[in-house]
C-alpha positions in Angstrom: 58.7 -35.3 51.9 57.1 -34.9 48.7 53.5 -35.7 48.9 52.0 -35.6 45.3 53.5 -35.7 42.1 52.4 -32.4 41.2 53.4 -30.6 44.6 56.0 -28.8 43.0 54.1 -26.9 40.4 51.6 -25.7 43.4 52.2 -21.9 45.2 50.8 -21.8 48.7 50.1 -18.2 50.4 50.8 -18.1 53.6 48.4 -15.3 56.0 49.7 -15.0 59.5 50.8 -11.9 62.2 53.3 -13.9 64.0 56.6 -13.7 62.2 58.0 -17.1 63.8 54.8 -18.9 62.8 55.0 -17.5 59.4 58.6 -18.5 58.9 58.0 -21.8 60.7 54.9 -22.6 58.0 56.8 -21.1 54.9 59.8 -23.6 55.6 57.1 -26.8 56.3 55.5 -25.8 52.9 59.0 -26.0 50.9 60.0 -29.2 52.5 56.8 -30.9 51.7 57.7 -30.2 48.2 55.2 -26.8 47.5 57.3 -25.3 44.7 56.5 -21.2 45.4 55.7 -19.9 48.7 54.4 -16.3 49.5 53.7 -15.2 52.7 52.0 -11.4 53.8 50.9 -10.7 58.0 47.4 -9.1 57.9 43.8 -9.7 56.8 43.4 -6.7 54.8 46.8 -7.4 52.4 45.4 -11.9 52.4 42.6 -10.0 50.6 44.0 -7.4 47.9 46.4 -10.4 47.2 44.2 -13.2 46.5 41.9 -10.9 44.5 44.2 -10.3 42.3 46.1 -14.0 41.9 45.1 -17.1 42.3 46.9 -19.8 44.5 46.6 -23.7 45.0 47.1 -23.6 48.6 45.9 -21.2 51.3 46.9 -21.4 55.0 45.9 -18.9 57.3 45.7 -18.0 61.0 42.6 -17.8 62.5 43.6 -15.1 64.9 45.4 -12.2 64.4 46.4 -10.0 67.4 45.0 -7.0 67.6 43.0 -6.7 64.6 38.8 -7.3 64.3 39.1 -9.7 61.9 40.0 -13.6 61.6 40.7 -16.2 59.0 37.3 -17.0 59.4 35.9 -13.6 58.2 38.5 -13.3 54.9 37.3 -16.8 54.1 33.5 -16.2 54.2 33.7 -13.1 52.2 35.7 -14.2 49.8 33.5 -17.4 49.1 30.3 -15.1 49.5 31.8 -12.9 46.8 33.4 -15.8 44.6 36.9 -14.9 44.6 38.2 -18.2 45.9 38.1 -20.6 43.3 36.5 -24.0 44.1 40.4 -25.8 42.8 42.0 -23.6 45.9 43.1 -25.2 49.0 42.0 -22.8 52.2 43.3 -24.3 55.8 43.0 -22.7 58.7 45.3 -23.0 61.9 43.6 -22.4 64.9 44.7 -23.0 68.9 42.5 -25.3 71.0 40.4 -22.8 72.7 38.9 -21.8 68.9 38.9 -25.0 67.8 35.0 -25.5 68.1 34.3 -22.1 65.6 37.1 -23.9 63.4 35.4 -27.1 63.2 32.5 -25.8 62.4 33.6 -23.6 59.8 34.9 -26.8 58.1 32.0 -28.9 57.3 30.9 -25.5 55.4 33.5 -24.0 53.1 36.9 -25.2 54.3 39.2 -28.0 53.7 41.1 -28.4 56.2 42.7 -27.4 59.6 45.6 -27.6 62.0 45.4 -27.7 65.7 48.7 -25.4 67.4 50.9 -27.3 67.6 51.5 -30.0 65.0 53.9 -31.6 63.2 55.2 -31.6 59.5 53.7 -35.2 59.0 49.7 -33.5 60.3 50.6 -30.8 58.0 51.4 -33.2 54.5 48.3 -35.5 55.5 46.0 -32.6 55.8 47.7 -30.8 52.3 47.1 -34.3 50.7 43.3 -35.2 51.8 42.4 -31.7 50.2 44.4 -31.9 47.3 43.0 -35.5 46.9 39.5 -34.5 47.1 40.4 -31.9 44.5 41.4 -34.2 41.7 38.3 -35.9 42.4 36.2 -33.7 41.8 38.3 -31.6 39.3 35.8 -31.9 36.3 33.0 -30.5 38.9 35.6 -27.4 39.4 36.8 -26.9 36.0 32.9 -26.8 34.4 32.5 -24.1 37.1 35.6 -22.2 36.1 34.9 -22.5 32.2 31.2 -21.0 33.6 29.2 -24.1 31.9 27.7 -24.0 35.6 24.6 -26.8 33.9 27.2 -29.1 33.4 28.9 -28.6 36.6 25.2 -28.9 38.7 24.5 -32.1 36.7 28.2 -33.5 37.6 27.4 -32.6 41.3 23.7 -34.1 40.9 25.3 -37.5 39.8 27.5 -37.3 42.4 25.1 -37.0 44.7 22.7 -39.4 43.4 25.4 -42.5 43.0 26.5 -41.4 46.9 30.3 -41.4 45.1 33.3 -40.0 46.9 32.8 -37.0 48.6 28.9 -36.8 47.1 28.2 -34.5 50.5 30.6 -31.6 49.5 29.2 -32.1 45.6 26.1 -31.9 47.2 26.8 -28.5 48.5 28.5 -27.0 45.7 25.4 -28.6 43.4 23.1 -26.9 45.6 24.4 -23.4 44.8 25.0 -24.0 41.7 21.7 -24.7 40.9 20.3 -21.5 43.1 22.5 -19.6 40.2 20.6 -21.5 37.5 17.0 -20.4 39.4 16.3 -23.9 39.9 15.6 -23.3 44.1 13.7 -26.1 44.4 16.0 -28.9 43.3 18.6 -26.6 45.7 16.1 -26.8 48.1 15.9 -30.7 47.9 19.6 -30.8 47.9 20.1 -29.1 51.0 17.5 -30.8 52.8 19.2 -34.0 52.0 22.5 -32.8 53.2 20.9 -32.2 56.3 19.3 -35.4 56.7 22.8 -36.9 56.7 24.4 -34.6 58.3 22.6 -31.6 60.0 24.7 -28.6 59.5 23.9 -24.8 59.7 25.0 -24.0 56.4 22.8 -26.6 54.8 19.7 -24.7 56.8 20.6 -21.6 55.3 20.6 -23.5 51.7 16.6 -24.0 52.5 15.9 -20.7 53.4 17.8 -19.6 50.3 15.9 -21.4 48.4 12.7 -20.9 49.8 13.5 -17.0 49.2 14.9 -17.9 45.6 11.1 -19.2 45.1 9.5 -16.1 46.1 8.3 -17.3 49.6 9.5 -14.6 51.8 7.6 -15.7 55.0 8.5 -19.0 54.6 12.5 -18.2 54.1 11.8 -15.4 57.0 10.5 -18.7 59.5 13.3 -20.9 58.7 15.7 -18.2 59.1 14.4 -17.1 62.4 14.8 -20.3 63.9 17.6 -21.2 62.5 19.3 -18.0 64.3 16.9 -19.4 67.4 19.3 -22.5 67.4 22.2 -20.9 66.2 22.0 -17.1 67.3 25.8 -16.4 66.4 25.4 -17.4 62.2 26.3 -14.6 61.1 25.7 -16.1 57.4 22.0 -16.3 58.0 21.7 -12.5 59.7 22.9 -11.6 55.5 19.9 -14.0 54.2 17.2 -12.0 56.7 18.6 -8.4 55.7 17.9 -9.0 52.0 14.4 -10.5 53.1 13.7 -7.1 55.1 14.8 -5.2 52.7 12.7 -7.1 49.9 9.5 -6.1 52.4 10.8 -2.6 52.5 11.3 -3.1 56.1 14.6 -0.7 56.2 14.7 -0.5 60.2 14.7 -4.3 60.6 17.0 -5.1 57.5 19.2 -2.2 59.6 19.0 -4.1 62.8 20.1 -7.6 61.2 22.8 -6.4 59.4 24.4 -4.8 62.3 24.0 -8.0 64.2 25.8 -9.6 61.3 28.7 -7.0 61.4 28.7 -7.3 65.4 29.6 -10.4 64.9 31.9 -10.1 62.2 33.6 -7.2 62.9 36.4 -7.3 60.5 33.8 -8.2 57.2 34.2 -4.9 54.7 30.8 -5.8 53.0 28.7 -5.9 56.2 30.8 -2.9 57.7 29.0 -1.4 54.1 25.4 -2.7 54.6 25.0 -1.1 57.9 26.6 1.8 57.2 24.6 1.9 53.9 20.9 0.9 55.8 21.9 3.7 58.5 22.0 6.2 55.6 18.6 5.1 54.1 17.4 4.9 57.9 18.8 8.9 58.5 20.8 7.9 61.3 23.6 9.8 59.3 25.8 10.2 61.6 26.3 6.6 62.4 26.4 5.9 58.8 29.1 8.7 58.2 30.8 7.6 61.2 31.1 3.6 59.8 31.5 4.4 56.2 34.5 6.4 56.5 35.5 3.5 58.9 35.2 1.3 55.6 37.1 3.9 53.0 39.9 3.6 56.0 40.2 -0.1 55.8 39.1 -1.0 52.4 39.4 1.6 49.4 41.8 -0.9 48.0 39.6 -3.8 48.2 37.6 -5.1 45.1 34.8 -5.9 47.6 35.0 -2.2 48.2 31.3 -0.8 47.0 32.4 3.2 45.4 28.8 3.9 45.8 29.9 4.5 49.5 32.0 7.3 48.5 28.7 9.1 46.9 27.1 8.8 50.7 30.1 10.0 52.8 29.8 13.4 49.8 26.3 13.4 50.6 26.7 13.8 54.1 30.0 16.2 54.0 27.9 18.1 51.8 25.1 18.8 54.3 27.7 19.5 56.9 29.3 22.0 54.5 32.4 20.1 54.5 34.3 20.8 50.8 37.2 19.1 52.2 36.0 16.1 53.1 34.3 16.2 49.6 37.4 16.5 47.7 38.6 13.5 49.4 36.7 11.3 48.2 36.5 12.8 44.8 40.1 11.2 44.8 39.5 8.6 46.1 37.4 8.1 43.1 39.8 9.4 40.6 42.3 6.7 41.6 40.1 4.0 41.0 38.4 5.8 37.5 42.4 5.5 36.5 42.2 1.7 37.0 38.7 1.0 35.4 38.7 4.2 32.7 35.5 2.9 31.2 33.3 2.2 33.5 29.9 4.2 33.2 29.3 3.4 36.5 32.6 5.4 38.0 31.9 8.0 36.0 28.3 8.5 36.9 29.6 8.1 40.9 32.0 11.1 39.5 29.7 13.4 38.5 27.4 13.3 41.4 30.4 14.0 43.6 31.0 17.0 41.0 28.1 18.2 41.4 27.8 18.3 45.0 30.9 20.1 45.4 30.0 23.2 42.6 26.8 23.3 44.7 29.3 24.1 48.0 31.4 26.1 46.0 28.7 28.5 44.5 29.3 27.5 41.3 25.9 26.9 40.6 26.4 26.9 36.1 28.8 23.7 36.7 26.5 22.2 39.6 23.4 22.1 37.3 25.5 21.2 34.1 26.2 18.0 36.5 23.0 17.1 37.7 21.4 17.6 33.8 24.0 14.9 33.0 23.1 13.0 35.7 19.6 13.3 34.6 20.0 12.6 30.9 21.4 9.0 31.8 17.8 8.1 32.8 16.9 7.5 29.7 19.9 5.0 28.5 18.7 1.2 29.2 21.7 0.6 31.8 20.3 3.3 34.0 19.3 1.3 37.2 18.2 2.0 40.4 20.8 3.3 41.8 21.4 5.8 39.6 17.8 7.1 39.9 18.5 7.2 43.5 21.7 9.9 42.7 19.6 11.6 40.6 17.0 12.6 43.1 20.0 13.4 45.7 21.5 15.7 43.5 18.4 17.3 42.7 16.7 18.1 46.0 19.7 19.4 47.5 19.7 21.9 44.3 16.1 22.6 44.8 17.1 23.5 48.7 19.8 25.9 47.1 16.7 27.5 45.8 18.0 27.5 42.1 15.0 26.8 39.2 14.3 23.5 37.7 11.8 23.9 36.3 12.2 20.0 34.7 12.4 18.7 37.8 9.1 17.6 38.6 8.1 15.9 35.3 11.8 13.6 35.4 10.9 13.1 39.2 7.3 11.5 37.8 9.1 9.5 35.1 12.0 8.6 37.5 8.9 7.1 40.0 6.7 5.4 37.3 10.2 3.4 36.1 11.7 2.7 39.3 8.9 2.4 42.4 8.3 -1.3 41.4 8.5 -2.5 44.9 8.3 -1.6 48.5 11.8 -1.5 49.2 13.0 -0.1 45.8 10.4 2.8 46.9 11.9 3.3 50.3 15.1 3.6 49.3 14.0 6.1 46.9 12.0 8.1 49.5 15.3 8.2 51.8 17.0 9.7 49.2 14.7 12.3 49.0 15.8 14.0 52.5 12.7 14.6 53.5 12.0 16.9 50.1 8.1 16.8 50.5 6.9 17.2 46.8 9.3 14.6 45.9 8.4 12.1 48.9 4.5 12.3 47.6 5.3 12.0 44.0 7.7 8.8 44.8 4.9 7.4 47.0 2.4 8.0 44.4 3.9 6.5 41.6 4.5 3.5 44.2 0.5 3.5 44.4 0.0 4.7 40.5 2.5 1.2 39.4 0.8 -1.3 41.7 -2.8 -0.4 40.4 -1.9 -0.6 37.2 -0.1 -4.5 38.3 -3.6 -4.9 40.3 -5.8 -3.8 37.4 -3.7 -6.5 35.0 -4.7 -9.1 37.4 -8.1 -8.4 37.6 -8.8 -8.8 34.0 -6.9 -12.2 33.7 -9.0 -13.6 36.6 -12.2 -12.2 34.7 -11.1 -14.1 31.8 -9.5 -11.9 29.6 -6.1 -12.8 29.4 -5.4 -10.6 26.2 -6.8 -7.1 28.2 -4.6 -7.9 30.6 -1.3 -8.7 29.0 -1.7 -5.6 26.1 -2.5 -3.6 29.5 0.9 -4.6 30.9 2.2 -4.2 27.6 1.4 -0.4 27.3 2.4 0.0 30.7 5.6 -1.2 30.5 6.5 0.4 27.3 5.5 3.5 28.6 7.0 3.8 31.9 9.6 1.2 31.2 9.0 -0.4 34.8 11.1 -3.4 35.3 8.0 -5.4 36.9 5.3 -4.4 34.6 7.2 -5.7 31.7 8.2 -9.1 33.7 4.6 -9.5 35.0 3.0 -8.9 31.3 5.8 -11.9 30.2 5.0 -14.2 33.6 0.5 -13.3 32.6 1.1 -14.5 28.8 3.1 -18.2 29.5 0.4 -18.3 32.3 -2.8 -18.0 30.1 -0.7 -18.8 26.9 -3.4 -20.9 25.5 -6.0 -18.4 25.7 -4.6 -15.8 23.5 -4.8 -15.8 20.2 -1.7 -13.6 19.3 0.3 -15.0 22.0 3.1 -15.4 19.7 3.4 -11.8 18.7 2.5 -10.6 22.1 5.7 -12.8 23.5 7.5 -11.2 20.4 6.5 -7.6 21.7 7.5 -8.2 25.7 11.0 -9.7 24.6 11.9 -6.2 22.8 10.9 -4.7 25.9 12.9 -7.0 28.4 16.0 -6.9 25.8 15.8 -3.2 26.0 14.6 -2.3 29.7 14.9 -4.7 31.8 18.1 -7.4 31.0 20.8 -4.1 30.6 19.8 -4.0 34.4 21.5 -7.2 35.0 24.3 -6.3 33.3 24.7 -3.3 34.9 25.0 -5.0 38.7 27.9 -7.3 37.0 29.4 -3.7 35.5 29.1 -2.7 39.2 30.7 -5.6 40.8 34.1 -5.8 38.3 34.4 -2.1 39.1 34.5 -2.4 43.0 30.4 -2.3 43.6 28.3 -4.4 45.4 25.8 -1.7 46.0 22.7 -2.5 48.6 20.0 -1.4 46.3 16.1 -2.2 46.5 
């Protein structure tokens, strides 16, 4: 029973516990003509496989005995993080009692499931509707693949417009795609017509996405809260309200959502992370402790795996004068530095470890050789703020050893002045600090010292002159080297463009400063993500 032509040139992984059921699906797959079948029995092992190869067909259980998570949780995560391609074909098999959850799932991100029991013939006809749906809308994937993402949207757009085959799943994929290209209010329009066809959860999220994308944060905040009113187990929308909290700089509440989220969830690595993460920034460290090594356990191996988390569980076996449970995860980082050599970021996760444990150990030469390397990366243009945020962890707990720094005070002032460019970027910075009282105040005040200077900028332009204002932001910006300074003195000149005589060389001036300061930032979160890091940071 060969369904497609091409059927034989397709391998299928399949992901269940239940050895009979495996065997049983593995032998449907072959007769239907799939050409290469591989077939692994938990959740964690689906992951590390798929991460590393990619496969034209994908069925998998939706429950496994005895383990937290589902189908359901390795298939959101891996969309979330964009290591499914769109040209993969994920089913699920579920029983009738989960059938509803299933269901559901599918008008989001899957295509296609089986009800226990059913035959070979269900099986071919579901295999064939997806791969169908595939070929049509193969140009759509393969722009995406080749990353030409504005051809892709406008393939999707036309799609959507003509009401073609299948225009409601091109709609959804044309939605994100365009929230990549910061165009959230075409997404926005896209997802509200997807909803007015067809009102689905996921398409509700898409608004508040967008509506966040735009810089409304009370708006996104509304629509989220009563889309978790309606639908209070999404745990999808619980991830869209923690960033919003955390973009206020509301830490407790962003804590609160994302353990709702992982409640839920309880098998999903990156939300296990975010909480853990959030209870560290909130100093409930022994709950963070307690759920990060929880994550380590299940996940080292994971390329969703965040290494920053190593750096916290050190942090905390350092203040319990644990040297042990230091060194393990000094390993733990090795192992991965021998995969990714190169990375700064690994390296720089490395030497904050390093230094931690030569502060236990009493070797106090080596402990501050570390944290003055740490320190001298502040001033490279891929320093971001995360590795402000190791610097000042290193460095209070060496001020508590009582050894002299004397430098420690003026990088702390430079370290605020760059960094402290919002609420939550600032609390996160504080939290770091331990409760180290100079360096609390001097964070705070450079909070209040950068968002005067923004304040002052605005003043002038509303007064009329433009030109004070942007050569204001200018100075700043080159100065401190603040992210938001620079972006606000480029967002003041396209805004008053026509008033300024010099405009061009003004424009001219910023772009040195965002080529130098502010797009390496970028790049370094991309850095972070190919070498296992998808770091919470403010």
């Amino acid at each position: 029973m060969q369904i497609d032509s091409t059927i034989h040139k397709a391998n299928a992984l399949v992901i269940d516990s239940n050895a009979n059921a495996r065997s049983l699906i593995t032998a449907q797959l072959r007769e239907i003509g799939v050409g290469y079948v591989r077939a692994v029995t938990r959740v964690k092992d689906a992951r590390i496989v798929l991460e590393n190869a990619p496969f034209d067909l994908v069925i998998c259980d939706y429950h496994f005995e005895g383990h937290d998570e589902s189908g359901q949780d390795l298939l959101d995560e891996l969309r979330r993080e964009q290591l499914l391609p769109y040209s993969t074909v994920f089913m699920m098999v579920t029983a009738e009692a989960t059938y509803s959850k299933v269901a559901e799932a599918a008008e989001a991100a899957l295509d296609g499931y089986l009800i226990k029991p059913y035959t070979l013939t269900a099986l071919a006809e579901r295999v064939q509707s997806a791969r169908h749906r595939k070929r049509v809308l193969k140009g759509i994937f393969e722009a995406i693949e080749a990353q030409n993402f504005d051809l892709a949207a406008e393939l999707c757009l036309e799609r959507f417009h003509k009401r073609q085959e299948f225009w409601l799943f091109a709609a959804r994929i044309g939605a994100e795609l365009l929230l990549r290209l910061r165009r959230p209010d075409e997404a926005k329009t896209l997802y509200e017509a997807i909803i007015a066809a067809k009102t689905v959860p996921w398409a509700k999220l898409g608004v508040a996405r967008s509506e966040f994308a735009s810089g409304n944060l009370a708006q996104a905040r509304r629509t989220l809260e009563n889309l978790i009113g309606e639908m209070p187990d999404h745990a999808d929308s619980y991830d869209v309200l923690g960033r919003i909290h955390m973009e206020q700089g509301e830490i407790s509440a962003a804590l609160a959502t994302y353990r709702t989220a992982a409640e839920l969830t309880p098998g999903c690595l990156l939300r296990m992370q975010r909480s853990g993460t959030l209870s560290f920034y909130a100093g409930e460290r022994n709950e963070a402790l307690k759920i990060l090594e929880r994550t380590i356990a299940s996940g080292l191996r994971s390329k969703l795996f965040d290494m920053y988390t190593l750096v916290l569980v050190a942090l905390m076996r350092y203040d319990k004068r644990d040297s042990k449970g230091i060194k393990h995860t000094l390993d733990s980082l090795h192992r991965q530095i021998e995969r990714v050599p190169d990375s700064p970021r690994l390296l720089r996760l490395q030497t904050a470890i390093q230094a931690l444990l030569a502060m236990l150990e009493k070797r106090s030469a080596d402990a501050l050789t570390a944290a003055r390397r740490l320190a001298a990366e502040l001033d490279q243009p891929h320093a971001d703020h995360e590795a402000a945020s190791l610097v000042i962890a290193v460095w209070v707990r060496l001020a508590a050893a009582d050894l002299r720094l004397e430098e420690m005070n003026e990088m702390f002032q430079r370290l605020g002045m760059r960094y402290c460019n919002s609420k939550a970027s600032t609390e996160v910075l504080v939290s770091m600090a331990d409760g180290h009282e100079a360096t609390v105040q001097t964070l705070k005040d450079c909070h209040a010292k950068v968002f005067e200077i923004a304040e002052t900028a605005m003043k002038q332009a509303l007064r009329g002159n433009a030109t004070g204002s942007v050569e204001l932001l200018i100075q700043q910006g080159d100065q401190t080297r603040n992210s938001k300074l620079i972006d606000m003195a480029m967002s003041v000149l396209k805004r008053h463009e026509e008033k300024i005589e010099a405009a061009a060389t003004m424009e001219l001036r910023i772009g040195e400063l965002q080529d130098r300061w502010v797009k390496p930032l970028g790049a370094s979160v991309g850095r972070a993500r190919q070498a296992g890091g998808v770091a919470l940071r403010g």
